[in-house]
C-alpha atoms as a printed R data frame, in Angstrom:
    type eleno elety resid chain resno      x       y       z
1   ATOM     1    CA   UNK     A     1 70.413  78.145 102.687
2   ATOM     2    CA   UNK     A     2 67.646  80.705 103.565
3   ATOM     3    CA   UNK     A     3 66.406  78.168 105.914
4   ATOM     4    CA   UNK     A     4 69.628  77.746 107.804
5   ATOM     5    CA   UNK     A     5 69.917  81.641 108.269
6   ATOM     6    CA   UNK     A     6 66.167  82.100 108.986
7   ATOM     7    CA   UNK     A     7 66.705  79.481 111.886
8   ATOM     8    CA   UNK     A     8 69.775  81.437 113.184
9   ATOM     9    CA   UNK     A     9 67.369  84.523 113.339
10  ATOM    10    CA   UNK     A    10 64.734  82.395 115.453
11  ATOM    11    CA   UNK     A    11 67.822  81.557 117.846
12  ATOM    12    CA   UNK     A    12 68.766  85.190 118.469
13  ATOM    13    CA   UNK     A    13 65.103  85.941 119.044
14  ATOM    14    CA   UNK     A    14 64.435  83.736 121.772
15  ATOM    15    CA   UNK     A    15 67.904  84.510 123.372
16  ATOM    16    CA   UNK     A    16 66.766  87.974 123.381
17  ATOM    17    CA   UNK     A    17 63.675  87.082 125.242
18  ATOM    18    CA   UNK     A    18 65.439  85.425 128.012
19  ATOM    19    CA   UNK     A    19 68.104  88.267 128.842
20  ATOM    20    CA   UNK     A    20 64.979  90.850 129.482
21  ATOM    21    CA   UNK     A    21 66.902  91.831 132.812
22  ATOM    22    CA   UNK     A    22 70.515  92.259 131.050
23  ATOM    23    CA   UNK     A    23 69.230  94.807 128.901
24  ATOM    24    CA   UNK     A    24 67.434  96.435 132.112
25  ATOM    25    CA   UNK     A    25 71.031  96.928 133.314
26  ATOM    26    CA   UNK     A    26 72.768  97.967 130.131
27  ATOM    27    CA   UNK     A    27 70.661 100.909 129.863
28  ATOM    28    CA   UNK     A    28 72.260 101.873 133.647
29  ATOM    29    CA   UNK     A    29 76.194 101.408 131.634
30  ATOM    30    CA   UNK     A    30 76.360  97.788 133.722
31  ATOM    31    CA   UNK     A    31 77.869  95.905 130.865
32  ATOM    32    CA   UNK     A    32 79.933  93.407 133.429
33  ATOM    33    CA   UNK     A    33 82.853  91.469 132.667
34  ATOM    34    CA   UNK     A    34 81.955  92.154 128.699
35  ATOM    35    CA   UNK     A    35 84.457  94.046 126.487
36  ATOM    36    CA   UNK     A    36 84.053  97.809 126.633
37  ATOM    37    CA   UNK     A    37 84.194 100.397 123.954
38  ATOM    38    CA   UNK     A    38 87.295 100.608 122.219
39  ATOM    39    CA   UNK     A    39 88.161  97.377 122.124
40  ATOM    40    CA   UNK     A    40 89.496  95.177 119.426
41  ATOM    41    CA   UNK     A    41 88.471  91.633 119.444
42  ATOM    42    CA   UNK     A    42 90.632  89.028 117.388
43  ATOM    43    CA   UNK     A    43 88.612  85.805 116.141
44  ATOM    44    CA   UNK     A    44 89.006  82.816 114.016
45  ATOM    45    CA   UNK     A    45 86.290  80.419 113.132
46  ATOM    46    CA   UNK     A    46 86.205  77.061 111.087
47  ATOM    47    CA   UNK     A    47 83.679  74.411 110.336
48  ATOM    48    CA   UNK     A    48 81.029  73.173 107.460
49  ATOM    49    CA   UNK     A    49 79.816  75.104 104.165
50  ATOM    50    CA   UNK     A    50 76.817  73.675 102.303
51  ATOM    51    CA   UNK     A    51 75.762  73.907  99.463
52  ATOM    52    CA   UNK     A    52 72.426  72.208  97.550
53  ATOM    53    CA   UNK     A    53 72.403  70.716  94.422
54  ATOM    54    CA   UNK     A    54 71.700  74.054  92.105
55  ATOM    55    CA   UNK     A    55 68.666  72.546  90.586
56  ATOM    56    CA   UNK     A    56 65.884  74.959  92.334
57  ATOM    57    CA   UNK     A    57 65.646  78.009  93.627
58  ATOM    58    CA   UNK     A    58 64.824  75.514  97.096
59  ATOM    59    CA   UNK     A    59 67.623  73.691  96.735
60  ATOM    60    CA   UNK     A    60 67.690  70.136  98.470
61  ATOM    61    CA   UNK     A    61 70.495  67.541  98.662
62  ATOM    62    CA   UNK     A    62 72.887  69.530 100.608
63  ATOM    63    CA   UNK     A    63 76.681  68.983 100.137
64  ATOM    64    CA   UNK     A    64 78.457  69.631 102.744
65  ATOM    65    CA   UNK     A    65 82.184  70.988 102.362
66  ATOM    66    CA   UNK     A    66 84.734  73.035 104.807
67  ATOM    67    CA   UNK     A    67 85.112  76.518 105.630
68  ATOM    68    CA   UNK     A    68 87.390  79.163 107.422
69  ATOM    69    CA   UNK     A    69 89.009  82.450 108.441
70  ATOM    70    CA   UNK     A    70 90.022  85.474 110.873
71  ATOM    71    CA   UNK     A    71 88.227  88.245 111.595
72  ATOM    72    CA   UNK     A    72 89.239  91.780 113.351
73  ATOM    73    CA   UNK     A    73 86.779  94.085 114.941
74  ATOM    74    CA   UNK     A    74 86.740  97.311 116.425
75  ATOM    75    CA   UNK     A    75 83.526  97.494 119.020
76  ATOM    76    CA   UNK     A    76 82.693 101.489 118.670
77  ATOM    77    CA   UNK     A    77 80.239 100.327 121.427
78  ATOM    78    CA   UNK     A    78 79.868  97.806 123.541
79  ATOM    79    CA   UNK     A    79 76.684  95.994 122.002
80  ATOM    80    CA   UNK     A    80 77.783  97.385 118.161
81  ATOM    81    CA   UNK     A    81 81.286  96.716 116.065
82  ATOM    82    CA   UNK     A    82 82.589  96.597 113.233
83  ATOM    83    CA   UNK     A    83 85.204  95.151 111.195
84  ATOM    84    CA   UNK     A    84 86.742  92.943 108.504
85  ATOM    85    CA   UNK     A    85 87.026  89.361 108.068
86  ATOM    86    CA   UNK     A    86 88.734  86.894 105.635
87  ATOM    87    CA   UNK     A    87 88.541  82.843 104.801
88  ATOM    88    CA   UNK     A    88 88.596  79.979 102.300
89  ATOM    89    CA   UNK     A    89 86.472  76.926 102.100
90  ATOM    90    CA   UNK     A    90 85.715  74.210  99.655
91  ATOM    91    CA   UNK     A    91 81.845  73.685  98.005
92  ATOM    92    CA   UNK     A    92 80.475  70.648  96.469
93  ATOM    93    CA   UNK     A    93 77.077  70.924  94.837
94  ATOM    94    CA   UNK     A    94 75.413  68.101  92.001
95  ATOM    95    CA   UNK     A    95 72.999  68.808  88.770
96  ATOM    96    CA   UNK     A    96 71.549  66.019  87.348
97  ATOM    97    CA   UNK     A    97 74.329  63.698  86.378
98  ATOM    98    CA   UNK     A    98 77.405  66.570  86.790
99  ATOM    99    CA   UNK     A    99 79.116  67.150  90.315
100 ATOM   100    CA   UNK     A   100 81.088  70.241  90.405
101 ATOM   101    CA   UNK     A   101 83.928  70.855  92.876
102 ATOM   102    CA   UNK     A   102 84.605  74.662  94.157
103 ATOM   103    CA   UNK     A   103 87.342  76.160  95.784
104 ATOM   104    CA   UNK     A   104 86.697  79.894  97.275
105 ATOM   105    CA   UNK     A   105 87.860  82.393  99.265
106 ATOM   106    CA   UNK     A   106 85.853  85.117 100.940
107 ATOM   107    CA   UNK     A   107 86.577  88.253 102.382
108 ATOM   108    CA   UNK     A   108 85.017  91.921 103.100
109 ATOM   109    CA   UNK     A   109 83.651  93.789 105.802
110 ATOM   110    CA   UNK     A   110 81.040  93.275 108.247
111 ATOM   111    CA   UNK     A   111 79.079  94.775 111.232
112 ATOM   112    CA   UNK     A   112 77.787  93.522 114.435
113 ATOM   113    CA   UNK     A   113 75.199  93.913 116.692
114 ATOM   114    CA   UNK     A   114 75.399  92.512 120.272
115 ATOM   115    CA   UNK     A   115 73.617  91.301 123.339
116 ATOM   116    CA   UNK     A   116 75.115  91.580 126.644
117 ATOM   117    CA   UNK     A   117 73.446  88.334 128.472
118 ATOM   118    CA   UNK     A   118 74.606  87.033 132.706
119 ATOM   119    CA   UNK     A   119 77.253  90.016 132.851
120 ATOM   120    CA   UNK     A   120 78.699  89.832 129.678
121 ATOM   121    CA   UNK     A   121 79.654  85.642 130.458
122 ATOM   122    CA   UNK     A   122 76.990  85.102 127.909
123 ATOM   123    CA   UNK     A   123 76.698  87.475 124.499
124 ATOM   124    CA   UNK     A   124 74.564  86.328 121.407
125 ATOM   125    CA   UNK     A   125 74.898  88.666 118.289
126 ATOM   126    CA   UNK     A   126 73.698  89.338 114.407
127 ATOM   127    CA   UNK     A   127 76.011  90.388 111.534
128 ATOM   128    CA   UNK     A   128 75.731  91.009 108.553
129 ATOM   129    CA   UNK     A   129 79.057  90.696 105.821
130 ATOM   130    CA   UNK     A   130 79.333  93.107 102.520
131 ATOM   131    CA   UNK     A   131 82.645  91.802 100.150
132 ATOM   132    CA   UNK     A   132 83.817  89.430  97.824
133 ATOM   133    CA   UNK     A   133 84.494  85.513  96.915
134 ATOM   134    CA   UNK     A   134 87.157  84.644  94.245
135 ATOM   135    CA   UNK     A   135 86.553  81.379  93.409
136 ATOM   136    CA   UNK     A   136 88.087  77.988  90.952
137 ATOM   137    CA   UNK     A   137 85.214  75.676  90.384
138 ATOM   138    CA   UNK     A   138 85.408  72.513  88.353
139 ATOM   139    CA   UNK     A   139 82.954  70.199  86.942
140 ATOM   140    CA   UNK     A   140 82.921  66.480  86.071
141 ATOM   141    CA   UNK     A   141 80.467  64.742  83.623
142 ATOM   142    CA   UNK     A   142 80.913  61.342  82.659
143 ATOM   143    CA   UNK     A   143 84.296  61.273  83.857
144 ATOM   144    CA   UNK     A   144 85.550  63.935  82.657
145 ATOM   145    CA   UNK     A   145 86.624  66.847  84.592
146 ATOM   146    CA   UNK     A   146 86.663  70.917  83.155
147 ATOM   147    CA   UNK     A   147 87.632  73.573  84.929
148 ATOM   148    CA   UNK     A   148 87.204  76.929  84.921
149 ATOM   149    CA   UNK     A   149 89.103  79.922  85.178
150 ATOM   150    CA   UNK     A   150 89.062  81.993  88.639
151 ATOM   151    CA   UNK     A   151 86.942  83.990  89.030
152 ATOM   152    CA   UNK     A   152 85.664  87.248  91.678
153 ATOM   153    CA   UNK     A   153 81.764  88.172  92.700
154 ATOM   154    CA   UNK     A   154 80.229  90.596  94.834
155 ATOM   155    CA   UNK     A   155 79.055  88.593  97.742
156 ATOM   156    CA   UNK     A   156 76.448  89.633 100.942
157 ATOM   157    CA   UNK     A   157 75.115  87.706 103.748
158 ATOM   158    CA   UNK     A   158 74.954  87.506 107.465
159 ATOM   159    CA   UNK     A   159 73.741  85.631 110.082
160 ATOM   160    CA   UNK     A   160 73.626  84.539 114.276
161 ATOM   161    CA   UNK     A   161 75.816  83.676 116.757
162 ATOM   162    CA   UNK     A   162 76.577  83.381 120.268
163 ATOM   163    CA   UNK     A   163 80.079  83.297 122.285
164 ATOM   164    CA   UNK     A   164 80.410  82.052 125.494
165 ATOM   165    CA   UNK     A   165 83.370  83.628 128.024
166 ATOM   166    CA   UNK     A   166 85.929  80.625 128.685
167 ATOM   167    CA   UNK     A   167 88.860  82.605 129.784
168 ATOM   168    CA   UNK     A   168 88.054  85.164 132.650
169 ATOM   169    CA   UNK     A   169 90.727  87.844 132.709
170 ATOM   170    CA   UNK     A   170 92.157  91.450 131.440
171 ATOM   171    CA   UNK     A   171 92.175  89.812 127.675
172 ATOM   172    CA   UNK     A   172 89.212  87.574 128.331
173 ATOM   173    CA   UNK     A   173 88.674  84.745 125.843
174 ATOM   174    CA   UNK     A   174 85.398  83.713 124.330
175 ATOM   175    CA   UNK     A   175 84.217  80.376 122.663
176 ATOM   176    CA   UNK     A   176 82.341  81.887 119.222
177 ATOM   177    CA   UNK     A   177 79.523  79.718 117.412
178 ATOM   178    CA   UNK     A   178 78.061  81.075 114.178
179 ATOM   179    CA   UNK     A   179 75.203  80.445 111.884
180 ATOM   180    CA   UNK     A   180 75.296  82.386 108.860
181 ATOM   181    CA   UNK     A   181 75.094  82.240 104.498
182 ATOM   182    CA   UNK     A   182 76.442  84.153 101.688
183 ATOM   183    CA   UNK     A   183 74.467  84.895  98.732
184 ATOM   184    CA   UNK     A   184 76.267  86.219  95.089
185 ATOM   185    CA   UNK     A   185 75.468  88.143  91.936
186 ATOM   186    CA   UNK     A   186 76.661  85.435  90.382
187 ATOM   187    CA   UNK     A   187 74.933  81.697  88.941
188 ATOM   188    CA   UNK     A   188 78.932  80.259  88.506
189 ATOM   189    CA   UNK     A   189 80.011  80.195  91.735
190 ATOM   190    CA   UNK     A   190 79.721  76.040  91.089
191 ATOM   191    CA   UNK     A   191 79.995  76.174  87.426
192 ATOM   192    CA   UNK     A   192 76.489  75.263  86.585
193 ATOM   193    CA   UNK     A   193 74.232  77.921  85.155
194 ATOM   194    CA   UNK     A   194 71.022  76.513  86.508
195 ATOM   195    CA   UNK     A   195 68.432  77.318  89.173
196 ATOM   196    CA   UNK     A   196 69.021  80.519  91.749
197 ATOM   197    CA   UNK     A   197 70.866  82.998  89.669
198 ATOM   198    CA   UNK     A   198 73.016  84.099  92.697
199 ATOM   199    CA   UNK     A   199 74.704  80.920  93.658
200 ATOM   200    CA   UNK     A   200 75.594  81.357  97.584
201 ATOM   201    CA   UNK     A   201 76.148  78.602 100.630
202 ATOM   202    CA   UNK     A   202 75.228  78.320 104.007
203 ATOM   203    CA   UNK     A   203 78.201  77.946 107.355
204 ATOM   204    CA   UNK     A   204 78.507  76.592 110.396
205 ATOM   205    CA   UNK     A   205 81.420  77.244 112.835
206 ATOM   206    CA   UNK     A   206 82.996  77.290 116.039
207 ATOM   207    CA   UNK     A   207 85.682  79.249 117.238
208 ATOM   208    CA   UNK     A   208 87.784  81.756 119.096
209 ATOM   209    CA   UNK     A   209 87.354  85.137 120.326
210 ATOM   210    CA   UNK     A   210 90.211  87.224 122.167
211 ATOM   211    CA   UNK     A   211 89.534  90.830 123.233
212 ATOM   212    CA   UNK     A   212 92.057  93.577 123.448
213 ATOM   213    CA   UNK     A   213 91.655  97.121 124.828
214 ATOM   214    CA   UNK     A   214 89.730  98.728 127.491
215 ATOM   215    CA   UNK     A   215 87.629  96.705 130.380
């Protein structure tokens, strides 16, 4: 999962390099056809969650399941915002002879920072997410299947992302891609007590961004 993030990192990095004369601009207030301060944007997001198979701290033999939410955020500035954000997902994850089968949902706050890139057609960003995941796992073992009660961890993570403008107007409309994981305090997230004691996953998404507010 660290892996996934680090390469999300790498992504924003060089994206930064490339938009050397955007940020020459934004420091004159020309922030284009981007969202201004005081703005709310309105997203929703849904793709893959994975998940490896709990028996390392490097985990290998990635599971893939689904993930998904909506998130609202208030942009105090027009590279900076910050807001909440809510989902669910399934996991799937394997130890030894056991598979175990999650369902979770995710929620908190997060913050974001932003680069304006080609007049604001073009903006890559970092967050970073503080909150929680309540989650059922259950676990099967020679054919038979236990599960567990529900349970809720403290959960942190972030991640990279870029949204390109489809939808050029007052309310313009963005298409959103995002990289990110989530790490926990907890080693039960899957039901097996084994390996990294705070069980996590890493996403991949696509989806929509709608701004509100002032232009």
């Amino acid at each position: 999962m660290r892996d996934l993030v680090k390469g999300g990192f790498i992504v924003f990095a060089f994206l930064s390099l490339i938009n050397t004369s955007a940020a020459h601009a934004q420091r004159y207030g020309a922030y284009g056809l981007a969202p201004r301060a005081k703005s709310f944007r309105l997203g929703t997001h849904f793709g893959l969650a994975f998940r490896g198979d709990d028996q390392t701290k490097k985990s290998s033999n990635y599971r893939v399941g689904l993930a998904g939410g909506l998130d609202v955020t208030y942009l105090f500035h027009p590279r900076f915002g910050a807001g909440a954000f809510a989902g669910i997902g399934t996991l799937a994850s394997d130890f030894g002879g056991s598979k175990s089968s999650t369902f979770f949902g995710w929620y908190g706050t997060h913050l974001e920072g932003r680069i304006i890139a080609q007049k604001g057609k073009t903006v890559p960003f970092l967050f970073i997410r503080l909150g929680g995941v309540t989650h059922k796992p259950s676990l099967t073992s020679g054919g038979v299947t236990v599960e567990s009660e529900t349970e809720t961890v403290f959960a942190y993570g972030g991640g990279a992302g870029v949204e390109f403008m489809i939808y050029r107007g007052r309310k313009p409309l963005y298409l959103r891609l995002m990289l990110g994981g989530t790490l926990t305090n907890s080693d039960k997230l899957d039901n097996i007590e084994s390996g990294d004691r705070h069980d996590g996953f890493s996403f991949l998404s696509v989806g929509l961004s709608y701004y509100i507010g002032r232009r």
